[in-house]
FIKOLZA-1660 file (N, C-alpha, C; in steps of 0.1 Angstrom, whole numbers, plus 5000, padded with zeros to 4 digits):
% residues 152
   i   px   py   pz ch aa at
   1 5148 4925 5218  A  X  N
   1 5153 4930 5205  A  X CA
   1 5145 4943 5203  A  X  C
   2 5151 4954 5197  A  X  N
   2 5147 4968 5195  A  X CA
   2 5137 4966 5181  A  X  C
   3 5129 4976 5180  A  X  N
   3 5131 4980 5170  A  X CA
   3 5138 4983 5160  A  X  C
   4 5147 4987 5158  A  X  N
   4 5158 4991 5150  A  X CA
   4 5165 4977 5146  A  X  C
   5 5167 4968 5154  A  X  N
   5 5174 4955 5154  A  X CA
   5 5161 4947 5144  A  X  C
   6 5152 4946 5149  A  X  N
   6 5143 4942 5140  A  X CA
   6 5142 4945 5125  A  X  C
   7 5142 4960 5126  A  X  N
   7 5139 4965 5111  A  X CA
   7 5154 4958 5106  A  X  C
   8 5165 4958 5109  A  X  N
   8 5177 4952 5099  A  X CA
   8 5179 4944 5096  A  X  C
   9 5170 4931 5105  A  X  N
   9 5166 4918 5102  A  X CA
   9 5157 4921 5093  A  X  C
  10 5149 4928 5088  A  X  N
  10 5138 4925 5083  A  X CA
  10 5147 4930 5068  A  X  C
  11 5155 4941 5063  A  X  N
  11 5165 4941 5056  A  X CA
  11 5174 4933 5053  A  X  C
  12 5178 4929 5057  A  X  N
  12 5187 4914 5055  A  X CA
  12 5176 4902 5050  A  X  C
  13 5165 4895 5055  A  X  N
  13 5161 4891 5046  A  X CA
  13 5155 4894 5035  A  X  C
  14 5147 4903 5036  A  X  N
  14 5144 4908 5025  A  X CA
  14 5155 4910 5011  A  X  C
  15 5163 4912 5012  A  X  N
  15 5177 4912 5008  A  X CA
  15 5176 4898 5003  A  X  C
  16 5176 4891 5010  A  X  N
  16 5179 4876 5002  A  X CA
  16 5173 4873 5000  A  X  C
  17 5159 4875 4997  A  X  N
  17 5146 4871 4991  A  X CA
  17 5134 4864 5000  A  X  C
  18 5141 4862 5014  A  X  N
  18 5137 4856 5026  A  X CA
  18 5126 4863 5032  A  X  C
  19 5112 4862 5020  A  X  N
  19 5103 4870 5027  A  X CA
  19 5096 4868 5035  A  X  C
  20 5093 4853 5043  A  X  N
  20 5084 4848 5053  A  X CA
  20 5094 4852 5064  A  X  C
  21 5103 4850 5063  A  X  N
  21 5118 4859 5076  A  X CA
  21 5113 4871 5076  A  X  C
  22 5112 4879 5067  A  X  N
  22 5112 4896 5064  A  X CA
  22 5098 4897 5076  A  X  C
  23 5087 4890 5068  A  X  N
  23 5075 4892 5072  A  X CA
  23 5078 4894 5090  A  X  C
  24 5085 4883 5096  A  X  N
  24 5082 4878 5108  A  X CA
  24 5093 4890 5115  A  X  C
  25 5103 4893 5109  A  X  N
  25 5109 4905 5115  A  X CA
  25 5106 4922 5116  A  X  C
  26 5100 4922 5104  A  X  N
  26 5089 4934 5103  A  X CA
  26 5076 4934 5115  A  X  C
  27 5073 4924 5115  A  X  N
  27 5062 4923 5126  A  X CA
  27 5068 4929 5140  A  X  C
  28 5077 4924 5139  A  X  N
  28 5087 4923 5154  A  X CA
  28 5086 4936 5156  A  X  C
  29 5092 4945 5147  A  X  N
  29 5091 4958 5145  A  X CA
  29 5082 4966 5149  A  X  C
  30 5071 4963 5143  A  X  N
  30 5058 4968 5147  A  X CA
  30 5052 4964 5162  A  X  C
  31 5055 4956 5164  A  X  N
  31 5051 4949 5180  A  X CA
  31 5060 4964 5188  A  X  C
  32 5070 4966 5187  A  X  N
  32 5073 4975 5195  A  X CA
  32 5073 4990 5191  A  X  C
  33 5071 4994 5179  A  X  N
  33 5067 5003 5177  A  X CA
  33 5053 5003 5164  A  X  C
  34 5043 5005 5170  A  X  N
  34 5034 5001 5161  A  X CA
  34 5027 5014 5157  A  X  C
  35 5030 5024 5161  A  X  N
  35 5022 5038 5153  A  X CA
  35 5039 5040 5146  A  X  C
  36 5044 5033 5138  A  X  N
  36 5050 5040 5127  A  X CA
  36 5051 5035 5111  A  X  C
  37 5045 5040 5108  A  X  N
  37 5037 5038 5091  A  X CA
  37 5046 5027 5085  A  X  C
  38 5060 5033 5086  A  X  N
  38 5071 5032 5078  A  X CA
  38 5070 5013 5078  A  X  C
  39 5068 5010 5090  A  X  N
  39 5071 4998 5091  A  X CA
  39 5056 4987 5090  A  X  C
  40 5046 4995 5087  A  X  N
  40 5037 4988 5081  A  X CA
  40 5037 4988 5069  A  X  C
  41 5038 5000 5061  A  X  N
  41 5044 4998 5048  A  X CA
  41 5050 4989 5036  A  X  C
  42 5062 4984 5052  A  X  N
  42 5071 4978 5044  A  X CA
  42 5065 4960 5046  A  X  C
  43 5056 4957 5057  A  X  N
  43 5049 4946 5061  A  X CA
  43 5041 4945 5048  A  X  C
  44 5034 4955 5043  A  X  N
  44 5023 4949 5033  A  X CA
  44 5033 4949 5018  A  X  C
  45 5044 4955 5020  A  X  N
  45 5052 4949 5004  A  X CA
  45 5056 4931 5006  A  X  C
  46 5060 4935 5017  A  X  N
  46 5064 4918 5022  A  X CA
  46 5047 4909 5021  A  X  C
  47 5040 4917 5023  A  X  N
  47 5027 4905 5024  A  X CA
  47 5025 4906 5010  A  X  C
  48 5023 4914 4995  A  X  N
  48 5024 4918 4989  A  X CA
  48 5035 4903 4976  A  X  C
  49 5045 4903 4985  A  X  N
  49 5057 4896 4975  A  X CA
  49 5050 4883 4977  A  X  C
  50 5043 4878 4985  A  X  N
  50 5042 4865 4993  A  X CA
  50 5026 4862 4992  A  X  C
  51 5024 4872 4985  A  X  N
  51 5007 4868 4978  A  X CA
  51 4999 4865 4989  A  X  C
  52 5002 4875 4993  A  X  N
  52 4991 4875 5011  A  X CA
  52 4982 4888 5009  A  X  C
  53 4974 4890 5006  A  X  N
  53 4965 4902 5000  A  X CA
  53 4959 4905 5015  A  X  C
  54 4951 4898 5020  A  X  N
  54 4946 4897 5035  A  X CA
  54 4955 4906 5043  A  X  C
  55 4968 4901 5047  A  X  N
  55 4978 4908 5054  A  X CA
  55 4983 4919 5048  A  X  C
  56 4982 4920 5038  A  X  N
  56 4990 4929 5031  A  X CA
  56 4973 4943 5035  A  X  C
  57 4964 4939 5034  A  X  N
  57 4952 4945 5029  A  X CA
  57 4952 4956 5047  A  X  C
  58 4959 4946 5055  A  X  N
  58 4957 4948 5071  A  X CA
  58 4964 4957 5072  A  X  C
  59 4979 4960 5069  A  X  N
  59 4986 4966 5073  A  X CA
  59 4982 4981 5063  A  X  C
  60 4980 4981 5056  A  X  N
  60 4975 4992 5047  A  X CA
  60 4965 5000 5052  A  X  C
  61 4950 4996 5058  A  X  N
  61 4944 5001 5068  A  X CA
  61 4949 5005 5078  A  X  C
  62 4961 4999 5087  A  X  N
  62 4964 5004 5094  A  X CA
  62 4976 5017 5094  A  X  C
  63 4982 5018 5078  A  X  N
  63 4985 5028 5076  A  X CA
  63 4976 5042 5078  A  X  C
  64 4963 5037 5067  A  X  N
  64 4955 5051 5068  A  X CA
  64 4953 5053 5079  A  X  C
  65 4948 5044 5094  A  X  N
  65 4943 5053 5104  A  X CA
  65 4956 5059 5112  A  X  C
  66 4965 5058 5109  A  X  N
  66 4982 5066 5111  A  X CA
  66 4984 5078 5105  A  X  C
  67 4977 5075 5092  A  X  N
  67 4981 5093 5086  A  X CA
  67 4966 5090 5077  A  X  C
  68 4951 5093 5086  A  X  N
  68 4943 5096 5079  A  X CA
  68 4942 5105 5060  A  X  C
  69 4949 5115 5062  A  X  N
  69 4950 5125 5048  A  X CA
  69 4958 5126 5041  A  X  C
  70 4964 5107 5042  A  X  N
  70 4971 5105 5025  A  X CA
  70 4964 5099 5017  A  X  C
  71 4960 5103 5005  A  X  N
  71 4952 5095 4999  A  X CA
  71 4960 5081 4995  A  X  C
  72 4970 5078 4994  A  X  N
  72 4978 5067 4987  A  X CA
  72 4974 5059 4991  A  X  C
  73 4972 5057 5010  A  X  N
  73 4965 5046 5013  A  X CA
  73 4954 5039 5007  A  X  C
  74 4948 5048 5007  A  X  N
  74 4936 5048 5003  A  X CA
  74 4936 5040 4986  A  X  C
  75 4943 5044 4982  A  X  N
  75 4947 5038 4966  A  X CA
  75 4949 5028 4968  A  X  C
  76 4960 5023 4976  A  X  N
  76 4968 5009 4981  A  X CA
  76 4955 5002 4984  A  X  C
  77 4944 5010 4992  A  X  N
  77 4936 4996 4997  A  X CA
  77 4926 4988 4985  A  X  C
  78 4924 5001 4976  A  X  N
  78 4916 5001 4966  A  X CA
  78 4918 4986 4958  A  X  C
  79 4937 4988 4956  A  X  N
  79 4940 4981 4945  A  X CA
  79 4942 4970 4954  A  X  C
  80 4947 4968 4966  A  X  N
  80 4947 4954 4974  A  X CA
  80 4935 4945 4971  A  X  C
  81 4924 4956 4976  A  X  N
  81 4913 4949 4974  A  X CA
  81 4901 4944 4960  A  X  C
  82 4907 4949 4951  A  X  N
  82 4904 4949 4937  A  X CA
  82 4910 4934 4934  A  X  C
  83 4927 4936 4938  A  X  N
  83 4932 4919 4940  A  X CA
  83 4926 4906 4943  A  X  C
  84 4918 4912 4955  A  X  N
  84 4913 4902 4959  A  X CA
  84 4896 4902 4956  A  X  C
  85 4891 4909 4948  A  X  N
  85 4882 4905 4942  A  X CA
  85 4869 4909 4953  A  X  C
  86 4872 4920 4959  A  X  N
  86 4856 4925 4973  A  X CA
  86 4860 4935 4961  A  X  C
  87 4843 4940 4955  A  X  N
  87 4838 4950 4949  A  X CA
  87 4834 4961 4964  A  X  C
  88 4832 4956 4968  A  X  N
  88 4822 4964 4978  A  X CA
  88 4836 4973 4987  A  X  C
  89 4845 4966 4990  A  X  N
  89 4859 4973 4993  A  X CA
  89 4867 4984 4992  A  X  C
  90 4866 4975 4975  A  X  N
  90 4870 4987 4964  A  X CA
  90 4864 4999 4967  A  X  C
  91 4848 4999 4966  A  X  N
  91 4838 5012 4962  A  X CA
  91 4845 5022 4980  A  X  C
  92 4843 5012 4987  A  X  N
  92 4844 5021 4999  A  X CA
  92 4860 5031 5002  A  X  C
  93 4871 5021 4999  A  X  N
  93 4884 5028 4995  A  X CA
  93 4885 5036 4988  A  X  C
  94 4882 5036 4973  A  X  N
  94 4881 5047 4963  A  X CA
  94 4873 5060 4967  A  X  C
  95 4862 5058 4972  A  X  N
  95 4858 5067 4976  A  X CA
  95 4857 5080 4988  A  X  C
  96 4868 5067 4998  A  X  N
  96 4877 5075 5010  A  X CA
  96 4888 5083 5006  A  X  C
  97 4890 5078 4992  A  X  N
  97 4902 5085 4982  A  X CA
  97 4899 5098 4979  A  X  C
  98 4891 5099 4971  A  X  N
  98 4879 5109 4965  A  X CA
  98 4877 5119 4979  A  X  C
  99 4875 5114 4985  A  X  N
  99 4871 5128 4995  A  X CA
  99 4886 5136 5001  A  X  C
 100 4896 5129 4997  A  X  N
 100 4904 5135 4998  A  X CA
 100 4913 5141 4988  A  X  C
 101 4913 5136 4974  A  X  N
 101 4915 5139 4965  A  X CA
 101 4906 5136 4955  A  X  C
 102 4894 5144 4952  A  X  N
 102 4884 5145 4940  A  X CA
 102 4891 5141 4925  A  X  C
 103 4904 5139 4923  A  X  N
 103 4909 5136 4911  A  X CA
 103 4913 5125 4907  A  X  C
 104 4914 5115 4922  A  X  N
 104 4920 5101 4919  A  X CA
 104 4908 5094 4911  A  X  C
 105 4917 5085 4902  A  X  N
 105 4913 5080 4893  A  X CA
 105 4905 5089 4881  A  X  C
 106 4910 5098 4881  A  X  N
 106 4909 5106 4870  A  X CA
 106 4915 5105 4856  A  X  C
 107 4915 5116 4851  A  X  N
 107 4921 5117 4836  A  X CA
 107 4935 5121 4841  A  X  C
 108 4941 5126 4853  A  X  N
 108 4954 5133 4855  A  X CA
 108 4964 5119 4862  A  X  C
 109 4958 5106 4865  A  X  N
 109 4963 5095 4866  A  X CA
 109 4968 5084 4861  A  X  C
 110 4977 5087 4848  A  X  N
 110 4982 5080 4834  A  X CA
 110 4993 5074 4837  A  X  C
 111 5001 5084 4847  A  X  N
 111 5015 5074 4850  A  X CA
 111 5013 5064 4866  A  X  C
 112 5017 5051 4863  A  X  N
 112 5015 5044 4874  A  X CA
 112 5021 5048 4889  A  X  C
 113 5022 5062 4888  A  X  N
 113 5034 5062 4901  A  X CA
 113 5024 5078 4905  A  X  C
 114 5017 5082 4897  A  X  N
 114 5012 5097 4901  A  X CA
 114 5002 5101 4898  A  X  C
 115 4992 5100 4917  A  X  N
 115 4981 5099 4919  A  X CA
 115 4974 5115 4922  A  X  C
 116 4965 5113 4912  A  X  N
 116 4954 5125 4918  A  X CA
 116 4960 5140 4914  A  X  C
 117 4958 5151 4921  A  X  N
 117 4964 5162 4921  A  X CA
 117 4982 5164 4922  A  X  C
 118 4990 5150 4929  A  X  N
 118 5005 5155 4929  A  X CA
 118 5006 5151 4944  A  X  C
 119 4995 5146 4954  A  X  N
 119 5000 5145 4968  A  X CA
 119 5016 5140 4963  A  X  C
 120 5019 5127 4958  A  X  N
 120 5026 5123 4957  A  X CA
 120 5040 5130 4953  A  X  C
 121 5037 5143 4949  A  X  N
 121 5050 5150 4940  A  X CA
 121 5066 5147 4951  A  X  C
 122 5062 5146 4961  A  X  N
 122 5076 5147 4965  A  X CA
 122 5082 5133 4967  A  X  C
 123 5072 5124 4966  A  X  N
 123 5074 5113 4970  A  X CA
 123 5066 5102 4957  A  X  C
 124 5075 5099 4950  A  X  N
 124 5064 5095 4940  A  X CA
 124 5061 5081 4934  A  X  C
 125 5066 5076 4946  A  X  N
 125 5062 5058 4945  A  X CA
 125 5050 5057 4954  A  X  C
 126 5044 5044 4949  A  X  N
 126 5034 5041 4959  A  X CA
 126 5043 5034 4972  A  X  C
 127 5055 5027 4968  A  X  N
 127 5063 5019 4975  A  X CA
 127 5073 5021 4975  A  X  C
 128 5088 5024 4984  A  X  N
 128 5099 5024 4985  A  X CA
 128 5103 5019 4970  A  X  C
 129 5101 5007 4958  A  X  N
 129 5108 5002 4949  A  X CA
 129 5097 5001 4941  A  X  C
 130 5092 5005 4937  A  X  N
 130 5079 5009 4924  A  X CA
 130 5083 4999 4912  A  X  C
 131 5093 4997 4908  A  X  N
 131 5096 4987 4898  A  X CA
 131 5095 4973 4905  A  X  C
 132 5102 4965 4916  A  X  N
 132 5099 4960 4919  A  X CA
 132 5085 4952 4925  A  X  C
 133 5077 4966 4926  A  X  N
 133 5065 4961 4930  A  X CA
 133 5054 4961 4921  A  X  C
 134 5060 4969 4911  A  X  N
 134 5046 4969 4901  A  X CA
 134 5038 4955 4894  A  X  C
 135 5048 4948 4896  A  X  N
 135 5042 4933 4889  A  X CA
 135 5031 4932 4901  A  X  C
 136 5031 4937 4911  A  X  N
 136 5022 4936 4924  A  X CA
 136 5009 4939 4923  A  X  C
 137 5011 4951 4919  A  X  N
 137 4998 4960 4914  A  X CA
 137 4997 4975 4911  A  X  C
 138 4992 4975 4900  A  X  N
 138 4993 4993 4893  A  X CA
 138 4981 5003 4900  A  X  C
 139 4988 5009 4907  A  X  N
 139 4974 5015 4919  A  X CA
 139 4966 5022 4907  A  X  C
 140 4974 5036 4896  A  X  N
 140 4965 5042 4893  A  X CA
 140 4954 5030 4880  A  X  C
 141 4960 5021 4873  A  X  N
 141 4950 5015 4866  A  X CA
 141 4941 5006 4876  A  X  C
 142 4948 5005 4887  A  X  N
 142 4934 4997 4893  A  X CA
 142 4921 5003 4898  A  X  C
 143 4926 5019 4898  A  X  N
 143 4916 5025 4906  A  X CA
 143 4906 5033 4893  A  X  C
 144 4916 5034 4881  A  X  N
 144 4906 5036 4870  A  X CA
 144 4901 5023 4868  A  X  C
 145 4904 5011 4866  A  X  N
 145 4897 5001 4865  A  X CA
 145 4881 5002 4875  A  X  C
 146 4887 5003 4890  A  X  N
 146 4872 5005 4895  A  X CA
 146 4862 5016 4893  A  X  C
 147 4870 5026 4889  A  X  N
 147 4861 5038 4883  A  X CA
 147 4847 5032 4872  A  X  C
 148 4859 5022 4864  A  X  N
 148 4850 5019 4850  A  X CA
 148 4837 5009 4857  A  X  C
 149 4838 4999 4871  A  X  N
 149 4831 4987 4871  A  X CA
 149 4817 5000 4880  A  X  C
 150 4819 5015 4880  A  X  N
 150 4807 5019 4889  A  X CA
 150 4810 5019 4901  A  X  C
 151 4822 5017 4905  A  X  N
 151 4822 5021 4923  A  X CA
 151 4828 5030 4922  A  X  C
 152 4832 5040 4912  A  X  N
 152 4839 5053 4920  A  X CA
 152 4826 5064 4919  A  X  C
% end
């Protein structure tokens, strides 16, 4: 099976709410093409729906070392790991944030969808469906939240 054949499996269930399918098709995906963001991405919304923080936390990492100088990752890991309750995580994500954008978790981060200086302006979800996933986690309150506990 291709890649491509994979990812539509992984849309199709996902589609029907069939996210332990999605998960295991998305993987498939990644097995054959594994330097493409896109499809880890969409692994950690699926690990994400399915309250898998760990997996979800993995694939996120392995976005940043794919495109080291987006800070989003970097948000994403912040707030994965804020989820799951490693302070010590948090401080180190947020602050991998910060060196790339000195403003995350600032005062300029009020709307849940727009981080830091604007990296995001063209693209302004953390996730393909932002509504959908927000019950998930609010990256910019989570990373003001860690601001406030002393790790940023």
């Amino acid at each position: 099976m291709t890649s491509m054949w994979a990812r539509q499996l992984y849309e199709v269930y996902s589609a029907n709410g069939d996210y332990h399918e999605a998960a295991r098709a998305i993987h498939r995906a990644i097995d054959r093409e594994p330097y493409l963001a896109e499809y880890r991405e969409k692994a950690a919304a699926t690990h994400l729906k399915l309250g898998d923080f760990a997996a979800a936390a993995h694939a996120v990492r392995a976005m940043s070392l794919l495109e080291p100088d987006r800070v989003i990752h970097h948000v994403r890991l912040a707030a994965i790991y804020h989820r799951m309750g490693d302070s010590a995580n948090v401080a180190k994500a947020v602050a991998a944030a910060r060196k790339i954008d000195p403003a995350v978790g600032g005062h300029r981060c009020r709307q849940p969808h727009v981080i830091g200086t604007g990296e995001f302006q063209t693209r302004r979800f953390a996730f393909h469906d932002v509504n959908r996933l927000s019950k998930a986690f609010d990256q910019a309150r989570v990373v003001r939240d860690a601001a406030g506990l002393g790790v940023a």
